[in-house]
Biopython code that builds the backbone (N, CA, C, O; Angstrom):
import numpy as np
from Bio.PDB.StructureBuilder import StructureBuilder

atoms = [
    (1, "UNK", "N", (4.975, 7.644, 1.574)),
    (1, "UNK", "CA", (3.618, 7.881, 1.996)),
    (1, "UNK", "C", (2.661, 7.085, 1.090)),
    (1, "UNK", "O", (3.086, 6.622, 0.031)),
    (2, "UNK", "N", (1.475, 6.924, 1.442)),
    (2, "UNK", "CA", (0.579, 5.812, 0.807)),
    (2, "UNK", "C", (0.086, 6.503, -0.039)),
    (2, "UNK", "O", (-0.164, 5.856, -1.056)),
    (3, "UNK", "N", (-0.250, 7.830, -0.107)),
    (3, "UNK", "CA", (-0.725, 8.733, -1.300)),
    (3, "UNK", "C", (0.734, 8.833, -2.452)),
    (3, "UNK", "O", (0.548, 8.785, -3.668)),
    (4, "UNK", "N", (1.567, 8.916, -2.097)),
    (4, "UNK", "CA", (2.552, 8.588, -2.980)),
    (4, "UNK", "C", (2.516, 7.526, -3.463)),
    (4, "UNK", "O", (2.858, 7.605, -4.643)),
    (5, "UNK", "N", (2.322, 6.734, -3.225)),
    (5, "UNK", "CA", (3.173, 4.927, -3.679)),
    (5, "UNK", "C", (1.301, 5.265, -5.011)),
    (5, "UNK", "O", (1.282, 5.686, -6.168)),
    (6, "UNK", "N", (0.382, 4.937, -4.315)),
    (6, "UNK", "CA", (-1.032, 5.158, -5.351)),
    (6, "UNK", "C", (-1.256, 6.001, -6.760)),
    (6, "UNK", "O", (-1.847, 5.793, -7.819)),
    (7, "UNK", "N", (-0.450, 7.077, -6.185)),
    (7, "UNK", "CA", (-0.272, 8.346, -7.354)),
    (7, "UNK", "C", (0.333, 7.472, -8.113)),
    (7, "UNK", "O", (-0.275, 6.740, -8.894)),
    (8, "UNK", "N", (1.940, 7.470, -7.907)),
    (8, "UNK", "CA", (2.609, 6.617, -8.807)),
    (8, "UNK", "C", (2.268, 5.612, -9.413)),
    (8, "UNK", "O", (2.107, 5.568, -10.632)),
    (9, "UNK", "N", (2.152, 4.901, -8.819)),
    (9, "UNK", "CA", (1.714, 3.451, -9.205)),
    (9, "UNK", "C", (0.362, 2.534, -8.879)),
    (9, "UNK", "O", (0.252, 1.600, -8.085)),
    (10, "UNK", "N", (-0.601, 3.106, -9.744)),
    (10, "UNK", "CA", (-1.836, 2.779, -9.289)),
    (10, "UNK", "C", (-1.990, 1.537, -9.301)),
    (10, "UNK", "O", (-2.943, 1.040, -8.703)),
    (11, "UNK", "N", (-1.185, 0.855, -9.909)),
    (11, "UNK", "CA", (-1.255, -0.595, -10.277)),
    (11, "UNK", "C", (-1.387, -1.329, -8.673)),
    (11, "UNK", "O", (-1.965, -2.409, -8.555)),
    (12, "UNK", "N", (-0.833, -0.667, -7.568)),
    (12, "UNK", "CA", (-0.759, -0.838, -6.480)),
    (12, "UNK", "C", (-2.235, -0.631, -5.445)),
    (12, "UNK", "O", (-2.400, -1.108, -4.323)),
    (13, "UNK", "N", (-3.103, 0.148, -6.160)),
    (13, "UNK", "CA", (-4.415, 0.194, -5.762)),
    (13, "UNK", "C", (-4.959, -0.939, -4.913)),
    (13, "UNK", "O", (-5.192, -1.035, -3.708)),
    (14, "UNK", "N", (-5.105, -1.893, -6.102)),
    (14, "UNK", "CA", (-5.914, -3.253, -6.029)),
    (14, "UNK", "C", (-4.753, -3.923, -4.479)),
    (14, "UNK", "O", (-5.314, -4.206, -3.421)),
    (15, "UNK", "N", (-3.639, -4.032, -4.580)),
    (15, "UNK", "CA", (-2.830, -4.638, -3.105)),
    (15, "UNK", "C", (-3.621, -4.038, -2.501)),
    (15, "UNK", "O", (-4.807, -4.302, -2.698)),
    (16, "UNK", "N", (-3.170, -2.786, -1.337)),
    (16, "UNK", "CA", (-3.942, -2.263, -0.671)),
    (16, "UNK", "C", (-4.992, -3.132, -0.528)),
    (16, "UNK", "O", (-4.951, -4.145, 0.171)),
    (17, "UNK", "N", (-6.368, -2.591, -1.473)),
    (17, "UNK", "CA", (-7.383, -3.009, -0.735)),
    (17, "UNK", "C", (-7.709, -4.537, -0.457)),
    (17, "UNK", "O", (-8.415, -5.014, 0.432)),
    (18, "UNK", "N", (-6.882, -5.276, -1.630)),
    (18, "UNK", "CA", (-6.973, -6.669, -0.899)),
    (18, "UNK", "C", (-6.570, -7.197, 0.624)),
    (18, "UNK", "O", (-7.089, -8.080, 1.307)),
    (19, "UNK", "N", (-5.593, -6.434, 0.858)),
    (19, "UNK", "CA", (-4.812, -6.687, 2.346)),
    (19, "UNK", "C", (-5.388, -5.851, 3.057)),
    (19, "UNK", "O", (-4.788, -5.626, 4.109)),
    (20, "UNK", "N", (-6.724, -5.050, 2.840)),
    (20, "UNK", "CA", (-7.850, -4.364, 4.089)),
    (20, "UNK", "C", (-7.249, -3.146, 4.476)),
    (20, "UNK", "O", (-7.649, -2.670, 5.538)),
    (21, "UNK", "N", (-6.283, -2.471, 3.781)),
    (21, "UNK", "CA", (-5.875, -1.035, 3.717)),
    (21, "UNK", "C", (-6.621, 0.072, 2.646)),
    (21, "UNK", "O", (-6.091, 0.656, 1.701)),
    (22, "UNK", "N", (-8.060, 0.157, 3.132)),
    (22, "UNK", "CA", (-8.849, 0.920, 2.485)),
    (22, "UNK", "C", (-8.740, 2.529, 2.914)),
    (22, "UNK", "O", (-9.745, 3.201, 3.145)),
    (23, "UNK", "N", (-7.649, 2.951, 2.975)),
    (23, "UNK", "CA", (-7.392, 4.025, 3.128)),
    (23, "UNK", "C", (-6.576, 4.864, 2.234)),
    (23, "UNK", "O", (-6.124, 5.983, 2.478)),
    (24, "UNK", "N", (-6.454, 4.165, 1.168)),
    (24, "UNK", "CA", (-5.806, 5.001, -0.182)),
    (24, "UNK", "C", (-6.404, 6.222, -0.586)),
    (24, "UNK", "O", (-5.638, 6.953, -1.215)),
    (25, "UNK", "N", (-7.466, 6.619, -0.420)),
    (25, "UNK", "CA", (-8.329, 7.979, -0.612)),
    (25, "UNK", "C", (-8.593, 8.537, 1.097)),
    (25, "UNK", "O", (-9.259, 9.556, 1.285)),
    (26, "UNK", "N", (-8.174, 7.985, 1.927)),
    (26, "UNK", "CA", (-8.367, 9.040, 3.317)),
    (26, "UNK", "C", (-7.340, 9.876, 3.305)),
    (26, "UNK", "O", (-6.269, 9.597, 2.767)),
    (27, "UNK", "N", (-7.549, 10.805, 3.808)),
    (27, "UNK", "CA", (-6.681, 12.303, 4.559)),
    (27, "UNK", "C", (-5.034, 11.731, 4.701)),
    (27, "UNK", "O", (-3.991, 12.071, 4.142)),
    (28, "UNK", "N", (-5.431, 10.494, 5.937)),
    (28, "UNK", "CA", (-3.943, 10.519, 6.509)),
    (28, "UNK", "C", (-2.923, 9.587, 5.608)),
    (28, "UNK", "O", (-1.775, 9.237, 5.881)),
    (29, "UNK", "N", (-3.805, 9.271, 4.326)),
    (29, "UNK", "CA", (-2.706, 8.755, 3.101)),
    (29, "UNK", "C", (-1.526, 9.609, 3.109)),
    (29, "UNK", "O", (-0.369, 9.200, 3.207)),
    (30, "UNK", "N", (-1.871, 10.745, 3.006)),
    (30, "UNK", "CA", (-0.872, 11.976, 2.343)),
    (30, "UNK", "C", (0.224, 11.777, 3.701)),
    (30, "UNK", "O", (1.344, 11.849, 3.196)),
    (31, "UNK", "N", (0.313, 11.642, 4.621)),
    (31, "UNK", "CA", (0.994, 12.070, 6.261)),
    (31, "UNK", "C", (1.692, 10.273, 6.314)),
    (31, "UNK", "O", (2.865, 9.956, 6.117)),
    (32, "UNK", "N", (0.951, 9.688, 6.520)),
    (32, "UNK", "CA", (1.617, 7.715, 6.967)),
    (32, "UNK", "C", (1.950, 6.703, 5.560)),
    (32, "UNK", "O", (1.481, 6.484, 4.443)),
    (33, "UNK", "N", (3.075, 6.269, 6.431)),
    (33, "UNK", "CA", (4.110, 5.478, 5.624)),
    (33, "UNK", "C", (2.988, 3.839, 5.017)),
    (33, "UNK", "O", (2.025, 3.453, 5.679)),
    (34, "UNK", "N", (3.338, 3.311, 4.002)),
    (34, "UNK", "CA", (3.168, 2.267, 4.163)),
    (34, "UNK", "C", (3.170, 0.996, 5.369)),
    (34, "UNK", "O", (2.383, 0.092, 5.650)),
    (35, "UNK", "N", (4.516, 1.463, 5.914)),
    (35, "UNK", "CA", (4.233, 0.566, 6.995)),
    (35, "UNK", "C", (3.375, 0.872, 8.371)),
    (35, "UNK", "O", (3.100, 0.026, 9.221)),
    (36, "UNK", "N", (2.986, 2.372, 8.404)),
    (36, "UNK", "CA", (2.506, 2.897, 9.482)),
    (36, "UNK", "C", (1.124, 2.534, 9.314)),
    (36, "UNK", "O", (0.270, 2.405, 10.191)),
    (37, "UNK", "N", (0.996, 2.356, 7.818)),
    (37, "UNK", "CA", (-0.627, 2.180, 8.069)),
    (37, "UNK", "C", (-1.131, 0.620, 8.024)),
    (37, "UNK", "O", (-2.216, 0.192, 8.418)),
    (38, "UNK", "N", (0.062, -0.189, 7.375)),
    (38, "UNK", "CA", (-0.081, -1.995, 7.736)),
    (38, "UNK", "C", (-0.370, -2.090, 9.475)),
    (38, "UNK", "O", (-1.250, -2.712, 10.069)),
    (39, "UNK", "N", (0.335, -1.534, 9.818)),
    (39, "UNK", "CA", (0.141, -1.956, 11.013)),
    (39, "UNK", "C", (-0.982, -1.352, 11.769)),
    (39, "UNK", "O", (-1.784, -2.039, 12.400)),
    (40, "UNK", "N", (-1.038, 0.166, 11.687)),
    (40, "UNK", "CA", (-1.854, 0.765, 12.417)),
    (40, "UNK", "C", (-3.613, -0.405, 11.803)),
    (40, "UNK", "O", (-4.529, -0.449, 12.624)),
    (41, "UNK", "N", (-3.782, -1.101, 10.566)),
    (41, "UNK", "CA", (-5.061, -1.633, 10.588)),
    (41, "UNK", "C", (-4.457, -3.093, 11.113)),
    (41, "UNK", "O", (-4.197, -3.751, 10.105)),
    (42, "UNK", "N", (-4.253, -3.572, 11.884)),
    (42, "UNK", "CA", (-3.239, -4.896, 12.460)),
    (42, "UNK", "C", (-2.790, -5.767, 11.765)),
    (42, "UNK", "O", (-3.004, -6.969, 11.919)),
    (43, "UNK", "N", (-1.972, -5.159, 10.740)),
    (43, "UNK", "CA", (-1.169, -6.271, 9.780)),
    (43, "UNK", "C", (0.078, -6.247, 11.052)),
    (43, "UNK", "O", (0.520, -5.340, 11.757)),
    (44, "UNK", "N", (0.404, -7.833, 10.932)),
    (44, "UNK", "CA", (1.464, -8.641, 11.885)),
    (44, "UNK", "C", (2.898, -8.559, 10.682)),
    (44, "UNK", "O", (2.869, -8.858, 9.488)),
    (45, "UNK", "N", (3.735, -8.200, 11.261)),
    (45, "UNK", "CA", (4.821, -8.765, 10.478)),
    (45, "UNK", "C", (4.981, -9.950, 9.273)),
    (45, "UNK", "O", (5.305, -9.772, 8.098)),
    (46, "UNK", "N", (4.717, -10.945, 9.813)),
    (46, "UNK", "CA", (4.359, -11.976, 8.476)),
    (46, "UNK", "C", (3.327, -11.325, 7.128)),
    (46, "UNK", "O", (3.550, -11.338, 5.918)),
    (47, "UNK", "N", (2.394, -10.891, 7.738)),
    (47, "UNK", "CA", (1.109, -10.602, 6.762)),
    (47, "UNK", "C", (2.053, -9.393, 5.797)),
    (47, "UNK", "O", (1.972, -9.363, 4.569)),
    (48, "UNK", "N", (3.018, -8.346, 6.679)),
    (48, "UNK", "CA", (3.128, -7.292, 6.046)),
    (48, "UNK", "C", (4.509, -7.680, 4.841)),
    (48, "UNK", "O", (4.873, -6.963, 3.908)),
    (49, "UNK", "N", (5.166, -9.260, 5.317)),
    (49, "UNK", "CA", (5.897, -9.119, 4.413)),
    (49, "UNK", "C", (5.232, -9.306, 3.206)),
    (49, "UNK", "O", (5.594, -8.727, 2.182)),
    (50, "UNK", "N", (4.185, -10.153, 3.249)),
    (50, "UNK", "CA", (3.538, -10.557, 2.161)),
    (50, "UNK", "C", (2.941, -9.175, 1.435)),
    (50, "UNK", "O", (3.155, -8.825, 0.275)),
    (51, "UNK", "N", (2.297, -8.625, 2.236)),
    (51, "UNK", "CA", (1.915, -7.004, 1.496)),
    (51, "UNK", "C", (2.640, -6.487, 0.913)),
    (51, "UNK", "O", (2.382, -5.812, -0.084)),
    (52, "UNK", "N", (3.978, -6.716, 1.497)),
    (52, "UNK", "CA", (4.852, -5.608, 0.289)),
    (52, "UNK", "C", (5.315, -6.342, -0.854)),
    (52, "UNK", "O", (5.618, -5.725, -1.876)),
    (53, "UNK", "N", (5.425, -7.897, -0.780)),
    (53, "UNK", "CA", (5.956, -8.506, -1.501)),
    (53, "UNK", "C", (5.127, -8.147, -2.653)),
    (53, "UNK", "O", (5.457, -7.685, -3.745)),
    (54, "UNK", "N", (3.900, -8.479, -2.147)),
    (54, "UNK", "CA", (2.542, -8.242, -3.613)),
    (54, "UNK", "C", (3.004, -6.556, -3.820)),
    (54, "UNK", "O", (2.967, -6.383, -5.038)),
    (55, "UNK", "N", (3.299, -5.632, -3.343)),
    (55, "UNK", "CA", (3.239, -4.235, -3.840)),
    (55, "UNK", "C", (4.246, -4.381, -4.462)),
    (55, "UNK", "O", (4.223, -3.805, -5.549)),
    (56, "UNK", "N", (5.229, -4.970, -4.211)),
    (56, "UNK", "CA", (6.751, -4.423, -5.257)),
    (56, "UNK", "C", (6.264, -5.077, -6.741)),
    (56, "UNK", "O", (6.152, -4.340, -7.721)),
    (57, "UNK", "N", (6.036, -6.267, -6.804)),
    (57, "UNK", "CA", (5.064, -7.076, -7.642)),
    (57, "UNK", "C", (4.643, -6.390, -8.645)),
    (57, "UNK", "O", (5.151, -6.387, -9.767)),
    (58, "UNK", "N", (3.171, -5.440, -8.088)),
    (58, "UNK", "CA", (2.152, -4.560, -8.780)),
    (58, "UNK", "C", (3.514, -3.467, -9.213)),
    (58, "UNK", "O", (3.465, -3.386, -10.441)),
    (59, "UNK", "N", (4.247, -2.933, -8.888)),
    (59, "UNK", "CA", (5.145, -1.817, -9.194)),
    (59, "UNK", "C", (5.646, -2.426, -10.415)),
    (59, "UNK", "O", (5.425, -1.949, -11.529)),
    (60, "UNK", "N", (6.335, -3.504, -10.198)),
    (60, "UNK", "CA", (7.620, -3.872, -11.262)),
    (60, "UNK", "C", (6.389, -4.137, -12.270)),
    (60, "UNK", "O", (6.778, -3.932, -13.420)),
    (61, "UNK", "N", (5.437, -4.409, -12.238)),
    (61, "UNK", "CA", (4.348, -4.895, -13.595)),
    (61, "UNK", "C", (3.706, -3.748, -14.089)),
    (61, "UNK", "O", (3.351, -3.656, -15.264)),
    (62, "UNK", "N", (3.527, -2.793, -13.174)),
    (62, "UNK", "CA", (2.818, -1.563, -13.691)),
    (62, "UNK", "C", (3.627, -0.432, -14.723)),
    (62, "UNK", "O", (3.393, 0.055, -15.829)),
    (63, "UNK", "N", (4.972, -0.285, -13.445)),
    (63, "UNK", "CA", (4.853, 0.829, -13.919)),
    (63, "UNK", "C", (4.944, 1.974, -13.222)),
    (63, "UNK", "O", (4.315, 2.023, -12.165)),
    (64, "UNK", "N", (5.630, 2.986, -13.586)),
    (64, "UNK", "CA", (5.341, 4.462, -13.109)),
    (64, "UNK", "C", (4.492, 5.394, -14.191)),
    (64, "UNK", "O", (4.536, 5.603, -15.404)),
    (65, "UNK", "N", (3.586, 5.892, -12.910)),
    (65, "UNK", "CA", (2.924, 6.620, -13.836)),
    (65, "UNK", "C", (3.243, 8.247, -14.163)),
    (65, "UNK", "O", (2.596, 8.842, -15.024)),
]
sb = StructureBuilder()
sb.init_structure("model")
sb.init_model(0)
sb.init_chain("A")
sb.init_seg("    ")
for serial, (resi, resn, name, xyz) in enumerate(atoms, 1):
    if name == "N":
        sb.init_residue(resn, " ", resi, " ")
    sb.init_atom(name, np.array(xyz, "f"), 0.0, 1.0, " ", f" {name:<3s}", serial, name[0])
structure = sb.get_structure()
């Protein structure tokens, strides 16, 4: 869930909102997957590999918090 991945690893914040997933503080963070919500704002397959590529990225550099 996207409220998960944020909690953990805030380092992951800044992805998100670069790739126009400004929904890290809405409701349905807690309920939809990362990928439910790439797409649900129209990230295409290509775009979303790149999204996660940058999130695993921010993870392996951050950190768990």
């Amino acid at each position: 869930m996207i409220a998960e991945v944020v909690t953990k690893y805030p380092d992951t914040i800044p992805v998100f909102l670069e790739h126009g997933l400004h929904c890290i503080g809405c409701h349905v963070a807690a309920s939809e997957t990362v990928e439910q919500g790439a797409f649900a704002h129209g990230m295409d397959e290509k775009a979303f590999a790149g999204f996660m590529k940058a999130l695993n990225k921010a993870v392996a550099k951050g950190g768990k918090r």
